[in-house]
C-alpha positions in Angstrom: 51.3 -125.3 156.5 52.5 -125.0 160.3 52.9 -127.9 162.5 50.1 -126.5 164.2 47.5 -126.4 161.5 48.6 -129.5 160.4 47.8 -131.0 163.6 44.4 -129.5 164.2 43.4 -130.6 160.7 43.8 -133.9 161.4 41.8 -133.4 165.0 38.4 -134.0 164.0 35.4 -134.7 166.0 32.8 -136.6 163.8 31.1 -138.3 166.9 27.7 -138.0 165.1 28.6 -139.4 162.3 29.1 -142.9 160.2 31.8 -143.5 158.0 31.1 -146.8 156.0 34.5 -148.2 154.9 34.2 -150.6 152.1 37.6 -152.4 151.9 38.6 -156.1 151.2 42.4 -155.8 152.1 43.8 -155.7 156.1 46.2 -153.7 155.8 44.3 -150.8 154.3 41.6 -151.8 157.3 44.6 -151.5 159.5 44.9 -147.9 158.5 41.8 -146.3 158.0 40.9 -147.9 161.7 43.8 -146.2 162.8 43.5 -142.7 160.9 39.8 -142.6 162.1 40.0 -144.2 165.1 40.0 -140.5 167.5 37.7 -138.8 165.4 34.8 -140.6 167.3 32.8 -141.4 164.1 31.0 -144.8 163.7 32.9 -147.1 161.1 30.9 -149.6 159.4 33.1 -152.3 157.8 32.6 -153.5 154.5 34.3 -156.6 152.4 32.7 -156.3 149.0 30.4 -154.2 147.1 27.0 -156.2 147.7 27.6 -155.9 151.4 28.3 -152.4 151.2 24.7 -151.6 149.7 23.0 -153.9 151.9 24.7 -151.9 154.9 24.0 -148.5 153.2 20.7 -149.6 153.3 20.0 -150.8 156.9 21.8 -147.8 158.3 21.9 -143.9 157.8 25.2 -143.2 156.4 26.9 -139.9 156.6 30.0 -140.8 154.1 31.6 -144.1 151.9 35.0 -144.8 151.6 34.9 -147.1 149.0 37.8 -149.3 147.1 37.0 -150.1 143.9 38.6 -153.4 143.4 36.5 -155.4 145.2 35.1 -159.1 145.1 31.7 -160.6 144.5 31.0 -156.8 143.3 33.2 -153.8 142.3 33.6 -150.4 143.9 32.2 -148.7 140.6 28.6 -151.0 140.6 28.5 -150.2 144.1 28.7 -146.7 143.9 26.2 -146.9 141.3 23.4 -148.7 143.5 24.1 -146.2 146.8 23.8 -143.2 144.4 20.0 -144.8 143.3 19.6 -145.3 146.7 20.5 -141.7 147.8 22.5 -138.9 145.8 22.8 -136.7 148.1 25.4 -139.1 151.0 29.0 -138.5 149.4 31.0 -141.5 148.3 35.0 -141.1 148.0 36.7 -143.7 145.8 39.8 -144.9 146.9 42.1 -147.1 144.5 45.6 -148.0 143.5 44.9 -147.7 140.2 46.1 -144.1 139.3 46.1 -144.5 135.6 44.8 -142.0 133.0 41.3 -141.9 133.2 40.9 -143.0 136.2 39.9 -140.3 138.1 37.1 -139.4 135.5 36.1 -143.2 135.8 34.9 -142.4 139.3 33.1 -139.2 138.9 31.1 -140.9 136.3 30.1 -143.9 138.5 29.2 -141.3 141.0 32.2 -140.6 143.4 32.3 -137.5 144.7 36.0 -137.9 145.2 39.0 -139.6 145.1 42.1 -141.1 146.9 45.3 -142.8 145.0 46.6 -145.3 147.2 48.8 -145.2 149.0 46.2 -142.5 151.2 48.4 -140.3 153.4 47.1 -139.6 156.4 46.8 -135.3 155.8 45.4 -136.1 152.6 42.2 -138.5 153.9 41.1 -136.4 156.9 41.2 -133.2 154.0 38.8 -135.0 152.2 36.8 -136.1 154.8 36.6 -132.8 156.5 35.4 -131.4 152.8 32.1 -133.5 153.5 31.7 -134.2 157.1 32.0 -130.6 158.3 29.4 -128.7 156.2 
């Protein structure tokens, strides 16, 4: 891919959209703030899997990153309960566990998609362009 491609795939302009980030650890907030900061989207922040439904729910989401090792409730449970609430919104997992089986563990809770951590930056916007520029 030329410098040039590479850069205009990681210009994106999703100023009518919202991104719900469900993350418990600062540094990975540190990042995805950063990585989607110039995009223009709306991030909604999320510690925990209980207060990513009950956000899903009070606003119209457009995408969910979501961790899957989380407290109070895990990424997986979580998925679970958006996908009752609505099928149709896409929810990307995003773990460090990258062991077999994981991958398939996600589709069957519902992800759409997933991200081993560490996320490179070329890598998230990708994915995110996959869903947010249909």
């Amino acid at each position: 891919m030329s410098t040039d491609a590479l850069n205009n795939s990681l210009v994106q302009d999703w100023g009518d959209k919202v991104i719900l980030v469900v993350e418990d650890v600062d540094t990975n907030k540190i990042f995805f703030d950063a990585a989607l900061r110039k995009t223009n989207a709306k991030i909604l922040w999320a510690k925990d899997g209980k207060e990513a439904i009950t956000l899903f729910q009070e606003n119209k989401i457009d995408l969910v990153l979501m961790d899957l090792q989380l407290p109070i409730m895990d990424g997986y449970t979580a998925t679970r309960e958006i996908k009752l609430i609505n099928s149709e919104i896409p929810v990307i997992a995003q773990t460090a566990h990258v062991m077999s089986g994981e991958r398939e563990k996600c589709l069957e809770a519902g992800c759409d998609d997933y991200l081993a951590k560490p996320i490179r930056l070329q890598i998230l916007m990708d994915t995110l362009s996959k869903y947010l520029n249909k």
